[in-house]
C-alpha positions in Angstrom: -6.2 30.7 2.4 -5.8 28.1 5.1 -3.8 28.6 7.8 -1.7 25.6 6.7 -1.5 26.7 3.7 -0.8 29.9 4.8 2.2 29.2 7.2 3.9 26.9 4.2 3.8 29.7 2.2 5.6 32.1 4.9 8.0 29.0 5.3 8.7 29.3 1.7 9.5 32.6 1.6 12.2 32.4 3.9 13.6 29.3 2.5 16.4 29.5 -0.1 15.2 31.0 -3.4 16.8 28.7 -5.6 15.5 25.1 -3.6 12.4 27.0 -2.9 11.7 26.7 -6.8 12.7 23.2 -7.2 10.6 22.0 -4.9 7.6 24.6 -4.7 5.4 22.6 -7.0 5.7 19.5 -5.1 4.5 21.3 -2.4 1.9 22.9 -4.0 0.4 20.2 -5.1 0.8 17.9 -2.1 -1.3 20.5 -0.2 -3.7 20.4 -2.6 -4.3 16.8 -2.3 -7.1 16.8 0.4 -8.8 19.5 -1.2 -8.6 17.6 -4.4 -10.3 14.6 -2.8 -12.8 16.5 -1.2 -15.7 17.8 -3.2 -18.1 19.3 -1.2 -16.8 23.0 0.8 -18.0 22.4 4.2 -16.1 19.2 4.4 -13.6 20.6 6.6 -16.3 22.2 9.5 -17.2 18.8 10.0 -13.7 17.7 10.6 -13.2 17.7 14.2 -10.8 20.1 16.0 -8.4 17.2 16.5 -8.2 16.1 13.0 -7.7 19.8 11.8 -4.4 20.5 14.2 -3.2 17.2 13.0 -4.1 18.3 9.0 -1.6 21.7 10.0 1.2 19.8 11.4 1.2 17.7 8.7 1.3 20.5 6.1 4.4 22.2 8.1 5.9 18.7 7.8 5.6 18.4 4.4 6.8 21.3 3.6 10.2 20.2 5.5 10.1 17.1 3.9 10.4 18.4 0.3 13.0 20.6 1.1 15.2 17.9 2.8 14.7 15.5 0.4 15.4 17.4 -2.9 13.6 16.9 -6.1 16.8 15.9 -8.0 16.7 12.8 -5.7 13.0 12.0 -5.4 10.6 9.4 -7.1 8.1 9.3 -4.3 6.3 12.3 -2.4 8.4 12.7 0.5 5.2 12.5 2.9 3.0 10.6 5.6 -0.1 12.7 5.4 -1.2 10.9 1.8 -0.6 7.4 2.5 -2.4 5.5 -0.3 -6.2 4.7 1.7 -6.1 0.7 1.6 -9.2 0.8 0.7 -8.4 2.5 -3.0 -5.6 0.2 -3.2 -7.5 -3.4 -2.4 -10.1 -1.4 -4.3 -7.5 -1.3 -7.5 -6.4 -4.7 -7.3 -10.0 -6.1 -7.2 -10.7 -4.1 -10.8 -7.8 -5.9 -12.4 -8.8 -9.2 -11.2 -5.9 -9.8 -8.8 -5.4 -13.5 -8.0 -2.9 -15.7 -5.8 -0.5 -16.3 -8.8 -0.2 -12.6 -9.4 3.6 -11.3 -7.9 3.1 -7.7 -7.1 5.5 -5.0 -6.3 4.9 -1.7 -4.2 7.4 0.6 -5.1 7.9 3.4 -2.6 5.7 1.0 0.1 6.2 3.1 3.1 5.3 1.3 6.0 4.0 -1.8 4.5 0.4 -1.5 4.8 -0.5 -1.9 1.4 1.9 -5.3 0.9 0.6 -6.7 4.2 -3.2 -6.2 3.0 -2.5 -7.8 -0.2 -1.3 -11.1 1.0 -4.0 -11.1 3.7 -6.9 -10.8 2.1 -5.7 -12.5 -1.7 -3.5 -14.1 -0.7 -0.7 -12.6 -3.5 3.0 -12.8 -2.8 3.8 -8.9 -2.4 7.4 -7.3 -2.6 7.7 -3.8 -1.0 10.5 -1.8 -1.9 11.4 1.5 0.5 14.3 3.7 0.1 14.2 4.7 3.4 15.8 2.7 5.9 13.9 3.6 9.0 10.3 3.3 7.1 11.6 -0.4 5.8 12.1 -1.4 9.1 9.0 -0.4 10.1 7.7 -2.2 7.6 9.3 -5.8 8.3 8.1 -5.0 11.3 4.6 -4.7 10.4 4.8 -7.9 8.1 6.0 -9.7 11.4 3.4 -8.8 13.6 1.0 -9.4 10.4 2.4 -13.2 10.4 2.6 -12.8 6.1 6.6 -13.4 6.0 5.8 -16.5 4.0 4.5 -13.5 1.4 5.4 -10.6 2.2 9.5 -9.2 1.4 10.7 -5.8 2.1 13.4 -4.5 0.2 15.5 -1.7 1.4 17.0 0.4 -1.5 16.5 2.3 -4.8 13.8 1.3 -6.8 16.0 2.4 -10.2 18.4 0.1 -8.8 16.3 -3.1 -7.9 14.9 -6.1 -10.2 11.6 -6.7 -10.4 11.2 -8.6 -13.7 9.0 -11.0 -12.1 6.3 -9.1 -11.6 2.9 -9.5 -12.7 1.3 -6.1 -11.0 3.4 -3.1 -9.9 1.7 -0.1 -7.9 3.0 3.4 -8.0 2.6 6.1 -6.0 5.4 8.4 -7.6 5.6 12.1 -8.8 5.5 12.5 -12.4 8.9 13.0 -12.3 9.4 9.5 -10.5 7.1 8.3 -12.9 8.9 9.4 -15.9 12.5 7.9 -15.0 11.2 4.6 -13.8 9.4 4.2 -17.2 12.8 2.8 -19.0 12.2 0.5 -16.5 8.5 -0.7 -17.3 9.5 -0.8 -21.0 12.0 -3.2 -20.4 9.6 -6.0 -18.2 10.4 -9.6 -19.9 7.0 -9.5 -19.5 3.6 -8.4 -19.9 2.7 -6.7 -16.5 -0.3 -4.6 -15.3 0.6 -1.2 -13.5 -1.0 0.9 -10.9 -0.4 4.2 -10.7 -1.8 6.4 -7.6 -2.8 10.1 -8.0 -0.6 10.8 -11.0 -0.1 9.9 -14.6 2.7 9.0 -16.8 3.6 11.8 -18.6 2.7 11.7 -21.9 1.0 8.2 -22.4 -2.4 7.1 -22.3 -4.0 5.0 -19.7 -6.1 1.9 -20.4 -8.3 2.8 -17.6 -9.1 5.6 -15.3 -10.8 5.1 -12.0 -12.0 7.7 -9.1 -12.3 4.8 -5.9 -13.6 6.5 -2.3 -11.2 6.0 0.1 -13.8 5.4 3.0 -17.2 3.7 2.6 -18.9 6.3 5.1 -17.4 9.3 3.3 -18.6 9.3 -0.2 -17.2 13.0 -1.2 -13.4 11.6 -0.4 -12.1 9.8 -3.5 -8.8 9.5 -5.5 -7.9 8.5 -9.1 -6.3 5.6 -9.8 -4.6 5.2 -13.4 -4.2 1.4 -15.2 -1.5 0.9 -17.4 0.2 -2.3 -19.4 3.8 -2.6 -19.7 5.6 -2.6 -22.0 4.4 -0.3 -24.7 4.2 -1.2 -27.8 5.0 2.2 -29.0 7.1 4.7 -27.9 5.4 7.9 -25.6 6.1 9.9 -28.5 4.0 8.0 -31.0 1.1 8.3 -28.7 -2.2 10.7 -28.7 -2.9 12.4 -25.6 -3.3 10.4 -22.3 -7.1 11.2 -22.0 -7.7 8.7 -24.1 -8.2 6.0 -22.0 -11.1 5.1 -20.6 -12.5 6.1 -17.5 -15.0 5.5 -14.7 -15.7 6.0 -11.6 -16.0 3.2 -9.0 -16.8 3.1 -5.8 
């Protein structure tokens, strides 16, 4: 075991029993993230020093960030270590053929990065929404310095409690759980709209594509699944075979 790994379980031992398994598998599986995306063992030795310290603190963050931000009140993973790579999410938007006319929404958009790359290099008119006040402002911020107001709009609040009918594409990087409540949402569009999701699947429903995109060019053994949906259904999730039944690929 890690020695991240290993201090975020002594954390959770101490923590109170009852939050510690709410929020245990979020943590879990959070952790598990890099070693997910990395496929070859010796990744890690090659990592400099540096980089590793930063990978602990991280971790111990994390940890403190699931447990302050309970998993009754979470749709996102409460996190800054597992920023979606911009290059997996231009990557995404590229596959389904994103074009200037497209309106798409981040939901959970953390400091803007993803928005603000959007509308630079396609040129798409990009909402960010961001529960967290502090994060928002740090993204209209970034969207400022970026010189993409004219595109680019941050909205500050709950995503369950925000419109956004007119979109064309919506990205997700939510826990399954986040993923599951917001779907009411989906199935409601006016609209056909194509949907993103980052790292997890909606339970229960297939995918129209599955793709594995590298999150660096130089580092071919890092990648991430990204999941392509169309909302809304036209049947219900509980109508519907097994979500491996989409098709999938891996592109790089």
């Amino acid at each position: 075991m890690s020695p991240s790994i290993a201090n975020i379980a002594a954390k959770v031992k101490t923590a109170n029993k009852s939050s510690t398994l709410a929020v245990l598998p979020l943590v879990l599986a959070s952790v598990a993230v890099t070693g997910y995306a990395r496929t070859h063992t010796n990744h890690m030795q090659a990592v400099p020093e540096h980089e590793r310290n930063q990978q602990q603190h991280d971790d111990a963050e994390l940890l403190h960030q699931h447990v302050a931000y309970p998993s009754t009140s979470m749709l996102a993973p409460r996190k800054t270590l597992h920023s979606t790579p911009l290059r997996v999410f231009t990557r995404a938007l590229q596959l389904l053929d994103a074009q200037s006319h497209d309106v798409l929404y981040d939901i959970g958009c953390g400091d803007g990065r993803c928005v603000i790359a959007a509308a630079k290099e396609l040129g798409i008119r990009a909402v960010g929404i961001e529960i967290d006040a502090a994060r928002a402002a740090e993204a209209q911020a970034a969207v400022r310095e970026a010189q993409v107001e004219h595109l680019v709009t941050i909205r500050v609040g709950n995503a369950m409690e925000m419109d956004f009918s007119d979109a064309t594409i919506i990205f997700l990087f939510l826990i399954e759980r986040g993923l599951r409540l917001i779907r009411p949402r989906l199935e409601a569009l006016p609209r056909s709209c194509r949907v993103v999701t980052y790292l997890y699947k909606f339970p229960a429903l297939p995918f129209e594509a599955r793709h594995v995109l590298q999150a660096k060019e130089s580092q071919q053994d890092v990648a991430f699944p990204v999941f392509f949906y169309r909302f809304p259904t036209i049947s219900t999730a509980a109508a519907l075979p097994a979500a491996s039944a989409g098709a999938e690929s891996s592109a790089q």
